[in-house]
Steps between C-alpha positions, in 0.01 A plus 500: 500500500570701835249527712316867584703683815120647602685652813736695264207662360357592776756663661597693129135668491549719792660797380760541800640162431499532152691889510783306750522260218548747221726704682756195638507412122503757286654810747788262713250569825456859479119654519431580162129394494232541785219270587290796449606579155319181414197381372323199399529445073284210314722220511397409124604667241447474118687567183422470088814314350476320174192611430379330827411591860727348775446499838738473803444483818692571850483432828545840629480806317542893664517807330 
């Protein structure tokens, strides 16, 4: 199993980093998104599939 890159996770949870991410990525570099467009989201999330609740979590997750 790989270990945990605790750094990376850091450094995604703060919203400027995480915009320059998105918008390298997804938008070849251009500014798209903002830092300030961000905001924190509950990193767990659930859903009812098969008659059963599932639950995944992230590392990061923005809205």
């Amino acid at each position: 199993m790989a270990e945990k890159d605790a750094s990376e996770k850091i450094l995604e949870s703060y919203n400027d980093v995480f915009s320059d991410i998105v918008n390298v990525l997804l938008f070849n570099g251009k500014q798209v998104l903002g830092a300030d467009e961000l905001e924190d989201q509950a990193p767990r999330t659930y859903y009812k599939a098969n008659g059963r609740l599932h639950e995944i979590e992230r590392d990061v997750a923005k809205r």
